[in-house]
C-alpha positions in Angstrom: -45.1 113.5 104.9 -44.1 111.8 108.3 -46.1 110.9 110.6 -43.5 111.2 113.5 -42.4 113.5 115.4 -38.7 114.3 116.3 -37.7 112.3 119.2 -36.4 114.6 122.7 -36.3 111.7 124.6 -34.7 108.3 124.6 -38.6 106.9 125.7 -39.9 109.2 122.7 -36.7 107.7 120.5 -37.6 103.9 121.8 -42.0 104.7 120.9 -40.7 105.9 117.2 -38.2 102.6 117.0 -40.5 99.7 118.6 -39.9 96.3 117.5 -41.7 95.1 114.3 -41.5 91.7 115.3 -42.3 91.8 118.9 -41.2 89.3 121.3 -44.3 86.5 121.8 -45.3 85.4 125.6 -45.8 81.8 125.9 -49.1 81.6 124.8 -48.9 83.2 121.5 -45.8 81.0 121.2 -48.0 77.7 121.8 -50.8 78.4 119.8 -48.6 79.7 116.7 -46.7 76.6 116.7 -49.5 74.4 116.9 -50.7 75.9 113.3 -47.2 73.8 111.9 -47.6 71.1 109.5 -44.6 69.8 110.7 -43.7 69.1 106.6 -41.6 66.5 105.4 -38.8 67.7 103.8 -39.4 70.9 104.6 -39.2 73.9 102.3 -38.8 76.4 105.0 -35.2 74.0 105.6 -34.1 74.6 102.5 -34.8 78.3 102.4 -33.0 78.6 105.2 -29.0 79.6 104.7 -28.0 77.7 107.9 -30.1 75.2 107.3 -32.3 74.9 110.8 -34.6 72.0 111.2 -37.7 74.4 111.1 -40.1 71.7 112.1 -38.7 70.3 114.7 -37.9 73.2 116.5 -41.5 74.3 116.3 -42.8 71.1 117.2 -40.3 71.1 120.4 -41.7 74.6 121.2 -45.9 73.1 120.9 -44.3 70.5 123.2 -42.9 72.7 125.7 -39.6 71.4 125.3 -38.0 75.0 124.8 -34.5 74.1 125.5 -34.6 71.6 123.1 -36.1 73.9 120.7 -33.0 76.6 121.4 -30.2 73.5 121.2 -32.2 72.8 117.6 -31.6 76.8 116.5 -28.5 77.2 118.2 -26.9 74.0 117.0 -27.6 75.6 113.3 -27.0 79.0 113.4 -25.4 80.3 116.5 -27.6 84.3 115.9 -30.3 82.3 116.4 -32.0 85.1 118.4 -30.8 87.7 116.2 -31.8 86.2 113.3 -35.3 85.7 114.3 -35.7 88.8 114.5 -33.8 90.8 111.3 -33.6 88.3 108.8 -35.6 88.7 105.8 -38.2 85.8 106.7 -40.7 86.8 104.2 -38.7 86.2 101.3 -36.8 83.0 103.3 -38.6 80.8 105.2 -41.3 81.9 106.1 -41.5 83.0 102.3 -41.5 79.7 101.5 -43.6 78.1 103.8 -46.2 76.0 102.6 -49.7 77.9 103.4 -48.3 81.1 101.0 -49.3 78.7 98.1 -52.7 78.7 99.8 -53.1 82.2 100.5 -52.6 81.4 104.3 -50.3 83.2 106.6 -47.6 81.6 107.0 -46.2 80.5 110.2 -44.2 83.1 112.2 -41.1 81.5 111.7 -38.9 84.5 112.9 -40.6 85.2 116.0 -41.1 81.5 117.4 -37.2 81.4 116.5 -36.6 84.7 118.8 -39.0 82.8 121.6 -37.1 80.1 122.2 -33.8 81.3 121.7 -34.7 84.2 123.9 -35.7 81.5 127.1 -31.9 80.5 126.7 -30.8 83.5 127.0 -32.6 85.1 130.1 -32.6 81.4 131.8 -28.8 81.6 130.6 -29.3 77.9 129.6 -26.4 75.9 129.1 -27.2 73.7 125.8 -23.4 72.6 124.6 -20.1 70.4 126.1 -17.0 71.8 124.3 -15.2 68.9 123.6 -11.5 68.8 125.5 -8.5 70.9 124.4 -6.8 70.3 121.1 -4.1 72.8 121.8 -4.5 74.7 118.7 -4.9 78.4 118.6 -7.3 80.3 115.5 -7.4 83.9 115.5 -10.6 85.5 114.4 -10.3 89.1 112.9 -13.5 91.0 113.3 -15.9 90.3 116.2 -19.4 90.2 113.4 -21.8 87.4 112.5 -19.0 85.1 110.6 -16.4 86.2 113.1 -18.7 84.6 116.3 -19.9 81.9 114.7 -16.9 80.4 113.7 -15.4 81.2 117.2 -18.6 79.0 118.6 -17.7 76.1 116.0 -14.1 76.0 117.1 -14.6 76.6 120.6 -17.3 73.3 120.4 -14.2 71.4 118.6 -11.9 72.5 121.3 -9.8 75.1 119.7 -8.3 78.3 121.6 -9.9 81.2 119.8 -8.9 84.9 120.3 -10.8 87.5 118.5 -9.1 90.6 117.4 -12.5 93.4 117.0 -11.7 97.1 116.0 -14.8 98.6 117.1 -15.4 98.6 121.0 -18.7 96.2 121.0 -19.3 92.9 119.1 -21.8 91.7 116.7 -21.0 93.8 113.5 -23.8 95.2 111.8 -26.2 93.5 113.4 -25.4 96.4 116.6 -24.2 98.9 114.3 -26.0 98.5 111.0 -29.5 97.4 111.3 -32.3 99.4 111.7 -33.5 99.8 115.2 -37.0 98.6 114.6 -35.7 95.1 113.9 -33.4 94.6 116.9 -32.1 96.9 119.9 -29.1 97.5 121.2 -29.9 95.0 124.6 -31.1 92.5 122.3 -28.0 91.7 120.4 -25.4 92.1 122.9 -27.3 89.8 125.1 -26.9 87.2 122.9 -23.3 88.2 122.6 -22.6 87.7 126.1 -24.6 84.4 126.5 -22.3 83.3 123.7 -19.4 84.2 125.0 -20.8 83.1 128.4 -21.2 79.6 126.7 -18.2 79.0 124.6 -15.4 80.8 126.0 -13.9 82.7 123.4 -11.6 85.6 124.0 -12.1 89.1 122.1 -9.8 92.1 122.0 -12.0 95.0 121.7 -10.7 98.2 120.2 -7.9 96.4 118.7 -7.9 97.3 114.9 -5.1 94.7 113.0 -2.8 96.7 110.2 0.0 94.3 108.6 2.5 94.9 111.4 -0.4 93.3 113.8 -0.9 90.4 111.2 2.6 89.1 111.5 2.4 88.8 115.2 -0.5 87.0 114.9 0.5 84.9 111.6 3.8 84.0 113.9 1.1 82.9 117.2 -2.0 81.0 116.1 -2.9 78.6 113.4 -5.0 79.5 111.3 -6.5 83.0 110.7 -9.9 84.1 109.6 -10.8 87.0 108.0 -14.0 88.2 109.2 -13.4 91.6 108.6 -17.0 92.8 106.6 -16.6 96.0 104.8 -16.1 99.4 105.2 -17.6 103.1 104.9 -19.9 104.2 102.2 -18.9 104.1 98.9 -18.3 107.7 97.1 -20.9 108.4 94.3 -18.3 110.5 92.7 -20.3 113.6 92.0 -19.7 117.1 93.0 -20.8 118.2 96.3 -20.5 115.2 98.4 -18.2 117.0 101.4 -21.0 119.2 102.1 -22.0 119.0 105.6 -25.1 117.2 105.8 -24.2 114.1 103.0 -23.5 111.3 104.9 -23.6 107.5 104.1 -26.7 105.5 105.2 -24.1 102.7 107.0 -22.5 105.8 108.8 -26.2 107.5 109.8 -27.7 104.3 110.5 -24.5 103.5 113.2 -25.2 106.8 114.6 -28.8 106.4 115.4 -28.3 103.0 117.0 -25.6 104.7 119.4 -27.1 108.2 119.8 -30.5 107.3 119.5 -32.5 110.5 119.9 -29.6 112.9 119.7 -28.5 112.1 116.4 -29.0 114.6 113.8 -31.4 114.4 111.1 -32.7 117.1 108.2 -36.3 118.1 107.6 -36.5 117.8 104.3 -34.0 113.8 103.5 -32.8 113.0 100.3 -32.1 109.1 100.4 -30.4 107.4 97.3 -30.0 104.6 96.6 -32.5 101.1 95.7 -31.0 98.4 98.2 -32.6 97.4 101.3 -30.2 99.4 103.3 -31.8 102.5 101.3 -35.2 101.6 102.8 -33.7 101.0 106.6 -31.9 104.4 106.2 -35.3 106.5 104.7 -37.8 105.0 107.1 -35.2 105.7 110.0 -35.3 109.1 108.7 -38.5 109.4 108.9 -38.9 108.2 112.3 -36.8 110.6 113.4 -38.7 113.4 112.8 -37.9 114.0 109.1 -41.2 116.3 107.0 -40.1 114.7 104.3 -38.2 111.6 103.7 -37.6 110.5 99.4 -36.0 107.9 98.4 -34.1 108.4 94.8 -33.5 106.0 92.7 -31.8 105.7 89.0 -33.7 102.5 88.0 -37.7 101.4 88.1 -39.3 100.6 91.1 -39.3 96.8 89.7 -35.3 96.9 89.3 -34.7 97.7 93.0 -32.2 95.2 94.6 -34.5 95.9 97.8 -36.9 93.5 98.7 -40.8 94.4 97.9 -41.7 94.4 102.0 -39.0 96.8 102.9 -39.9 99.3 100.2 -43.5 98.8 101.8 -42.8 98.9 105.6 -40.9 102.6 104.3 -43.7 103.6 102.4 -46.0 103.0 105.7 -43.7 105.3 108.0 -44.7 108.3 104.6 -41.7 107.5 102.6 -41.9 108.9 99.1 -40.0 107.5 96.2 -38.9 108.7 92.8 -37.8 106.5 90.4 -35.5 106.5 87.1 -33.6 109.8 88.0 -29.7 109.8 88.7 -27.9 112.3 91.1 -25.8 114.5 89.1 -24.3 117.3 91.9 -25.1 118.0 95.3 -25.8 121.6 96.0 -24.9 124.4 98.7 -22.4 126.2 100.1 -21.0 124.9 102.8 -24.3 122.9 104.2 -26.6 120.4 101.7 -29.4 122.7 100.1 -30.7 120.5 97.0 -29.4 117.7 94.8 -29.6 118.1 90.8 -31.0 114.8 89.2 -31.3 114.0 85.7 -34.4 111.2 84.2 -32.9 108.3 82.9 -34.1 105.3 81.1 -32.5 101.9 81.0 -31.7 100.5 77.8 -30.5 96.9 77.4 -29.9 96.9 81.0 -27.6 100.1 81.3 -29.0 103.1 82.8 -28.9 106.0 80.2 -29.4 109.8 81.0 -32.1 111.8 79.4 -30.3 115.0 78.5 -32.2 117.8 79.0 -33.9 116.6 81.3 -32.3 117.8 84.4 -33.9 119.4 87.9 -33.5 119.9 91.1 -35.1 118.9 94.4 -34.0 120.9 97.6 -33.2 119.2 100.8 -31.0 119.9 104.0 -29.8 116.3 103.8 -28.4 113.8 101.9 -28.0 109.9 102.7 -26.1 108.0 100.1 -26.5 103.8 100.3 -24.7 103.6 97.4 -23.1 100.5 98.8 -19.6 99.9 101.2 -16.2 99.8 100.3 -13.8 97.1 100.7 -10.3 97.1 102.0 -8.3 95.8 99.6 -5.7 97.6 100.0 -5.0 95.4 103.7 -6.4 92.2 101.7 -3.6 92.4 99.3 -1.0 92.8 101.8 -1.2 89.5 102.8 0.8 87.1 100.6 -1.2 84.7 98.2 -5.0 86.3 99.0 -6.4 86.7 96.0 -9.3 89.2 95.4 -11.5 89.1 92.3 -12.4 92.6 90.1 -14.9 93.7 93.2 -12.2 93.4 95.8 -14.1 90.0 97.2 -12.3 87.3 98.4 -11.4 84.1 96.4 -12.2 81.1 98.4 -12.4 77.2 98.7 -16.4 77.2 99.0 -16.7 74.1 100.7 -13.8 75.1 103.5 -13.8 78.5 103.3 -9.9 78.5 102.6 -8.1 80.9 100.5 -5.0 80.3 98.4 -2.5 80.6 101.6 -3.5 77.7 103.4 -3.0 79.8 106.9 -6.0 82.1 106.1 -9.6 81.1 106.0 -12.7 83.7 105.0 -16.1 84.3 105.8 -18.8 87.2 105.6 -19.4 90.9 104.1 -15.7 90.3 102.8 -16.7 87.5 100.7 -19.6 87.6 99.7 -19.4 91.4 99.0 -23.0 92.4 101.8 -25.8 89.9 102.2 -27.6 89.2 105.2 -26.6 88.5 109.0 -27.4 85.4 108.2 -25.2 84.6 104.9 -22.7 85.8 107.5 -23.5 83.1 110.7 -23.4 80.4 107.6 -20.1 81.3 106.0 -18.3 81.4 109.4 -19.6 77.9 110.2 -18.1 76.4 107.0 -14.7 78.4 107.4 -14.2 77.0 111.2 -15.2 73.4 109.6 -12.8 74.1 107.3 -10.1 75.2 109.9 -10.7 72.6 111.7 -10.4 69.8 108.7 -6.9 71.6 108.0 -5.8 71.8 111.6 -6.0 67.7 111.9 -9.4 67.6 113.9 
């Protein structure tokens, strides 16, 4: 059972969604850093996907150097502020830090990272010299994590980037897909605008690119990168999923980061699904308001792709799971009114159904994080992409090139959904890699 009540106002909405990684003042900044061992060879580095010199940045922040502590984050992983505060830090660096093997906190990685980056960003610091024109133009396609990092990397080399975004604000999932409690809405698109600010990159908002568009734009720049993440929610194929009131979790989490407190949610939620999405998606629902929020899953509670914390912070907020059934129809006429689930058991690794064994839960809602679909179908219009059986990407993994020279990868896309900060990495390689085959 929840503990929340149903949000009527966006003050009510914000006290149900506040930040679980609150921003630190300067004092809780100074004495957290000073608890550093400022390691050798770090561990934290190498947990890291864009590689940040941990150490020093912390060790700049104890010093009160803070905008050399931003360059430090920034020059690594250009959502530096972002990723402070969403990435998954206790499995990552912080994960990894040296005092977990002594059963010590670790050091709040995430947050000192948000600190400093966040003192750029309000002082609008300026921390980089673009080197002078090279007279080469790059469009970007898709205005997410990969999309704006590689539009920073080029812009630093001197390359003329446009980015063509189909949606009418920037920063991908991290504005549309991530739970609220991680990040607001102010949060990220500062960033995005101190960016901008900072590197000079154009974007075309609203500006969605079909194959007609692609020509034009394979005829005008480059070098093209596909940053274009993924798509809706994947079907389950079962009966029932038109109902009103079955929704994907991508597509319900988007609309409580835009509507907030006027977005619509069931009293009794059916989440399934066993990803960490699933978790965002249930605890949102029970933020909202929801009586009863249960997460459904077809495996154990051990074979969850979900990390252990995020099953935990749900669980806190009176998320309920049920393990080791599978949806078999979604029931009602017209409107959601139950799912029917049947046990399974998983038996050398395949999930098996226990016949007989079916029931029914009712519910007035449905949220299926079943996973995003890909658009292959716009993929394989373009001549010599090649896409492997899941509809990702085939790349160059050191340059992010694919198999026509002219077109360059990064993101949801290729790597098929990890983390905002997979995303930041992957579209630092592919501008390296533009810029390598561009002459620079």
């Amino acid at each position: 059972m929840s503990e929340f009540q149903r949000p009527k106002t966006e003050e009510e909405y914000h006290a149900n969604f506040k930040q679980i990684k609150p921003l630190m003042n300067d004092t809780q900044a100074h004495v957290e850093s000073g608890r550093c061992l400022f390691c050798y060879d770090a561990p934290c580095i190498q947990a890291c996907p864009t590689g940040i010199d941990i150490p020093l940045f912390i060790r700049q922040i104890h010093s009160g150097n803070i905008k050399g502590s931003a360059k430090t984050i920034y020059s690594a992983n250009y959502f530096g502020k972002a990723c402070g505060q969403v990435c998954p830090t206790e499995v990552l660096c912080e994960g990894s830090c040296v005092f977990t093997k002594q059963n010590i906190e670790p050091i709040e990685i995430g947050r000192l990272q948000a600190f400093a980056t966040n003192q750029a960003i309000v002082n609008d610091t300026k921390l980089f010299n673009l080197q002078e024109n090279q007279n080469k133009k790059v469009a970007v396609i898709g205005a997410g994590p990969a999309g704006i990092s590689a539009a920073c990397e080029l812009r630093l080399a001197g390359f003329n980037v446009e980015i063509f975004e189909a949606r009418e604000k920037p920063s991908g999932l991290t504005l549309y897909g991530v739970a609220p409690y991680k990040i607001d809405n102010k949060t990220v698109l500062d960033e995005m605008d101190y960016l901008q600010k900072s590197f000079g990159y154009t974007v075309h908002y609203n500006t969605a690119v079909d194959a007609d568009k692609l020509k034009s734009l394979e005829n005008n720049f480059d070098a093209i990168l596909l940053a274009i993440g993924l798509g809706a929610t994947s079907a389950l194929g079962i009966p029932g999923e038109e109902l009103d009131g079955c929704l994907g979790a991508i597509e319900f989490i988007n609309d409580i980061r835009i509507q907030k407190q006027n977005t619509r949610v069931g009293k009794n939620v059916i989440v399934l699904g066993g990803g960490n999405t699933a978790m965002d998606a249930a605890s949102e629902a029970a933020r909202m308001g929801a009586e009863n929020a249960t997460l459904c899953y077809r495996r154990s509670k051990d074979e969850m792709r979900a990390y252990g914390f995020e099953y935990e912070l749900a669980k806190g907020v009176g998320v309920f799971g049920l393990f080791n059934i599978a949806p078999l129809e979604i029931l009602g006429d017209k409107k959601v009114e139950g799912v029917k689930f049947i046990r399974t058991k998983v038996i050398d690794g395949k999930v098996k159904n226990l016949e007989g064994t079916e029931f029914t839960l009712p519910c007035d809602m449905v949220i299926k994080a079943t996973g995003q679909s890909k658009f292959v179908d716009f993929l394989s219009s373009i001549e010599n992409i090649n896409l492997d059986k899941s509809g990702k990407i085939g790349i160059n993994p050191e340059t992010g090139q694919t198999d026509n020279p002219k077109y360059f990868a990064a993101g949801d896309a290729l790597n098929g959904g990890k983390e905002v900060v997979n995303a930041a990495a992957e579209g630092k390689i592919a501008a390296r890699g533009i810029i390598g085959f561009l002459g620079k």
